[in-house]
N, C-alpha and C positions, 0 to 999 in steps of 0.2 A: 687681412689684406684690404687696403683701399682702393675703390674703386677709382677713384682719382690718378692713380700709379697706372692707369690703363690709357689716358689720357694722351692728344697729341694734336697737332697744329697742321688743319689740313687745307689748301686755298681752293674757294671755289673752283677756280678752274681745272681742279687735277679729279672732280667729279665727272664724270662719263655720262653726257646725254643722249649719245645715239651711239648703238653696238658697232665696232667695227666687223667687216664680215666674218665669216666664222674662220676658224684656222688665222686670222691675223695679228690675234694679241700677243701683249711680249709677255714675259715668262723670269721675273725672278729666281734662280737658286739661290737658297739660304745655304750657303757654303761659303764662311769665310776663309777657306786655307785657300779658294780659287781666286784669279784674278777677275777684272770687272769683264774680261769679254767671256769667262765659265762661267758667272753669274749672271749677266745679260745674253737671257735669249729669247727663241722665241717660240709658242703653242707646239709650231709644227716640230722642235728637236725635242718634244716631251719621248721619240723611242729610244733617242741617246741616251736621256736622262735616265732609266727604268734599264732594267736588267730581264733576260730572259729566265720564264719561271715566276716572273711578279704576278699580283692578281692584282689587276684593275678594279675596283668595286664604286659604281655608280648609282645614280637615285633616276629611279625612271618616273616618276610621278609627275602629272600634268596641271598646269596652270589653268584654272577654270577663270571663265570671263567672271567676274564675283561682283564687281562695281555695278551697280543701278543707281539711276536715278528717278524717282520717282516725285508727285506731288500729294502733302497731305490732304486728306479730304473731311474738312469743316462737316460738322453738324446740320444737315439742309444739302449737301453734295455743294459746300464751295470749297475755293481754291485755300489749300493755306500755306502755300510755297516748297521748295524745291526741296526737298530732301533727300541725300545720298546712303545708300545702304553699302554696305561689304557685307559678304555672307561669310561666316568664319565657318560652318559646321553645320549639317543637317543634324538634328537631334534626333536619332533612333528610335522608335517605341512611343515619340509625342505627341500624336496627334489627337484633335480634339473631338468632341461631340458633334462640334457642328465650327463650320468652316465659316467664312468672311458673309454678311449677307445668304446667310440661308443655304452656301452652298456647299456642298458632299463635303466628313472634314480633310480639312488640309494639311500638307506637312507642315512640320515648324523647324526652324533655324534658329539659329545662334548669330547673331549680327551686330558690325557695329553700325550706328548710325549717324550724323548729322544736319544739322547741327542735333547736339543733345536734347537741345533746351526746348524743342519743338515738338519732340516724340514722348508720347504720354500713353501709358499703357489704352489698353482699348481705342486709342484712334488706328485711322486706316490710312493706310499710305497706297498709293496707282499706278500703275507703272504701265500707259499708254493706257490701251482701251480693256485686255484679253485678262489684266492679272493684275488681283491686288495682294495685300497683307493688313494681318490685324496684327496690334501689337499686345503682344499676351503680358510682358511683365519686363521688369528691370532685371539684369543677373549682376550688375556690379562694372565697375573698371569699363565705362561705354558700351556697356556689352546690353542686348536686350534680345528676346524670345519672342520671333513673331511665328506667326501661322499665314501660311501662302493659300489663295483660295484654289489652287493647284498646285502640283508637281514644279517645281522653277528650271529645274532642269532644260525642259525641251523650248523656252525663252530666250536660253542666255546664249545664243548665235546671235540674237536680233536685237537685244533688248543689253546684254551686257558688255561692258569694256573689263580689258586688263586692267589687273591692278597693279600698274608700275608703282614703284618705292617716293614715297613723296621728295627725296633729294631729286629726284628726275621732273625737272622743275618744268613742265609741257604736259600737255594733252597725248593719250595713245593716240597712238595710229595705226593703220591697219597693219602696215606692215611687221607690229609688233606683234600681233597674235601668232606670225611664226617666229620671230626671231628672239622671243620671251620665255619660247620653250627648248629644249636641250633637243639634241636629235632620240635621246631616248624616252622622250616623255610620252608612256603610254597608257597611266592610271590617273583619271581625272579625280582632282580634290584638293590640290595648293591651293594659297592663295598667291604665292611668291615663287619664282623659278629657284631651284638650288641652282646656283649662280656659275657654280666652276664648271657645272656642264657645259655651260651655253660654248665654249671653246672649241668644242668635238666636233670634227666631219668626219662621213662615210669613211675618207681617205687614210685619217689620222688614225683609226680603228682598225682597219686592216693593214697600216705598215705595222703599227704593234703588232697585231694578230701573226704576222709575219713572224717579229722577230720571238716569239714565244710568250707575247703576255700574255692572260686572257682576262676576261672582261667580265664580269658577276653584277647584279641589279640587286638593290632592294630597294625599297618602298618606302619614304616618309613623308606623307604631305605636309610641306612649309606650313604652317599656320602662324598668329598673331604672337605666338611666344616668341619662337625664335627672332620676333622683332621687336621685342618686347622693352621699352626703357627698362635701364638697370635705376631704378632711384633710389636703392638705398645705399650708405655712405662703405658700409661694411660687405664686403663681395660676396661671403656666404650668407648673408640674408635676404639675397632677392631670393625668388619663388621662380622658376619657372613653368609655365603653362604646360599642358601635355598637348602633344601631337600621337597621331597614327601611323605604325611604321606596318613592313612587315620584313622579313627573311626567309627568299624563297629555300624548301630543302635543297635546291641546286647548287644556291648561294653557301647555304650553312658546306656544304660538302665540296665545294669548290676552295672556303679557307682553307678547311682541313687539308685538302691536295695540298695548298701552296706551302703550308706549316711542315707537310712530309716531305718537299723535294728541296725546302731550304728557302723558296720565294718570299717579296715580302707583300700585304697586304696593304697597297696602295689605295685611299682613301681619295674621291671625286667628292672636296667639298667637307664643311662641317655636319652638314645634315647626315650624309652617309656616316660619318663618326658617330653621334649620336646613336643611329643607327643599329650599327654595329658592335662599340660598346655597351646600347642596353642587351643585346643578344646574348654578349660575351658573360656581361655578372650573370644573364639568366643561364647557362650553359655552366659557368663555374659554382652556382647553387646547385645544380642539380649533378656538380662531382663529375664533369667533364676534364679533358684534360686540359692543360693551360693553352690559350691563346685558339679557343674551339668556340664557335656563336652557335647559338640553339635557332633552329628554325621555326617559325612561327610568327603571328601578329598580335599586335597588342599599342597600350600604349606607352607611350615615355613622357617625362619628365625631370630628365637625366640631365644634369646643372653642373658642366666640365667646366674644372678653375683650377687652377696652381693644387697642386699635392695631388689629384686627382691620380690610380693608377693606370694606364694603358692596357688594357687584352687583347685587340685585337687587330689594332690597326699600325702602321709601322711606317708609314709615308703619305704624304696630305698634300696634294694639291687644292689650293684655295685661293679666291679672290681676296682681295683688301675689305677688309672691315671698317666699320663709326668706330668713334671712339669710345671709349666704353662699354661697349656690347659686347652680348654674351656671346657674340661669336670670336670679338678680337681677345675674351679672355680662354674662351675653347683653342685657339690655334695659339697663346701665349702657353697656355698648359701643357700645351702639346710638343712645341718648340723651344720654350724658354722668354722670358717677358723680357729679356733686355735685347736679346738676339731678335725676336721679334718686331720691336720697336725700332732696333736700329736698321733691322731691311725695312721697315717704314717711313724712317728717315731718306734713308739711301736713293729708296722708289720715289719719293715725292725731290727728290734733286733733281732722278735721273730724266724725270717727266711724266714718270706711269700714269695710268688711267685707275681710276678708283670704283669701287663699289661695284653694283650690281652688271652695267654692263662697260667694267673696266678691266684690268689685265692681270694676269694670273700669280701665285707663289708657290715655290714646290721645296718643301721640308722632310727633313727625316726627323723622327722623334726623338727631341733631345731628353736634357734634362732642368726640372725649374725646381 
């Protein structure tokens, strides 16, 4: 399959720059036996849409401020211009003999940086007065391994921004640091909010809870893959990057409830997919029954496109996707790629909002 066939015509201005408040996005069904006012709605009739007995499954993971900007520092302590870092990933177990300048050693990360062309292994990059980095080595695809002459963690209040999606063509602002996260974001380590959260209020959660849905978390910090350009021509040869998920036993045993009373396992998001079905193959390995996730953490790099099988999940609320992206080919897999394209069409008539802080879709799992 070509990636090309993923493809679609979208105009600036049906890009979303600033969130509308929460509970106010509209709400596509992918249901074409309904007419356009069954299929036009909006966030807050998502209890209509769901059935009592469904399981809600969401991603609670937090957006960390990750964006620095720093200046390199020349040989003699001069200036050599601005440089911006993203932090993709503390690396585990890597730290050095000795730290930036002599001191105690430091952790080290996984970053991209730019510009490229300025960062050279062993120089050091500053970031205000309290905290540098040395840059230990090149790892490939912009990516580079530096050592922090501290902890970066207890910084990034002061020192770091959101990292909004670069189609969010503006500077953060403060008011993003709340409205970037979901109401359940409570495990720091994204770099990117899973998006179909951002919809949820307090209010929306307990009329479900009401009507019998309930609501299950797991855990997968967004990272640089899931936004990863697809460049190759052919669909099953991109690579995807691995993220960190987890599935609490709460979660793992909350499907199972919904699979024994008939519900279905409502998917908050592609991320949760992911999710979800890496749990699922790892629970069907180990001779579970069908449609059962194993709980636990680990990581994935689980790459859903056309033929792909479904275990676990059975309805998908999701924002709009780029073109081409392995997210719009995960919810074509999931839904069907002509049905999916054509509520893409549909949405960019009717006026939706796109992308990250744009307006919602809610599918049951077809066939593609």
């Amino acid at each position: 399959m070509l990636v090309r066939d993923f493809d679609y015509y979208l105009p600036d201005d049906r890009i979303a720059q600033e969130p509308l408040p929460r509970g106010e996005s509209r709400l596509l069904v992918l249901d074409e036996s309904a007419g356009s006012a069954a299929r036009h709605r909006r966030i807050v009739d998502l209890p209509e849409l769901l059935r009592p007995g469904d399981l809600l499954v969401v991603n609670d993971t937090r957006v960390i401020p990750a964006r620095l900007f720093g200046r390199r520092v020349l040989e003699g302590g001069g200036d050599g211009g601005q440089v911006e870092v993203l932090l993709v990933e503390r690396l585990e177990g890597a730290e050095g003999p000795e730290g930036v300048e002599g001191s105690p050693a430091g952790e080290q990360w996984e970053v991209l940086a730019r510009p490229g062309r300025k960062v050279r292994s062993g120089g050091r990059i500053r970031f205000e007065d309290e905290l540098e980095a040395e840059v230990v080595g090149r790892m490939g695809d912009g990516l580079y391994r530096v050592r922090f002459s501290e902890p970066v963690e207890p910084h990034l209040e002061r020192l770091g921004h959101l990292p909004l999606p670069p189609y969010i063509k503006r500077p953060d602002l403060p008011e993003d640091r709340e409205r970037y996260q979901t109401i359940f974001a409570e495990r720091p380590g994204a770099i990117a909010a899973p998006t179909a959260g951002l919809h949820f209020t307090p209010e929306l959660l307990a009329r479900l809870a009401d009507l019998g849905i309930e609501t299950a978390r797991v855990t997968l910090h967004v990272g640089i893959g899931t936004f990863k350009p697809v460049a190759a021509e052919l669909v099953h040869e991109h690579l995807m990057d691995e993220e960190r998920y987890a599935v609490p036993e709460a979660t793992a045993a909350a499907v199972g409830a919904a699979r024994s009373r008939g519900g279905r396992v409502v998917a908050v998001g592609t991320t949760v997919v992911r999710a979800l079905e890496s749990a699922a193959a790892r629970a069907e390995a180990a001779g579970a029954p069908p449609g059962a996730v194993a709980a636990g953490a680990g990581r994935t790099g689980l790459f859903i496109y056309s033929g792909f099988r479904f275990r676990a999940v059975d309805a998908l609320l999701t924002n709009f996707h780029l073109p081409r992206s392995t997210l719009l080919l995960l919810v074509a897999a999931f839904a069907g790629r002509e049905r999916v394209l054509a509520a893409y069409r549909e949405a960019i008539a009717e006026g939706y909002r796109f992308y990250s802080y744009g307006d919602a879709m809610l599918a049951e799992r077809g066939v593609e």
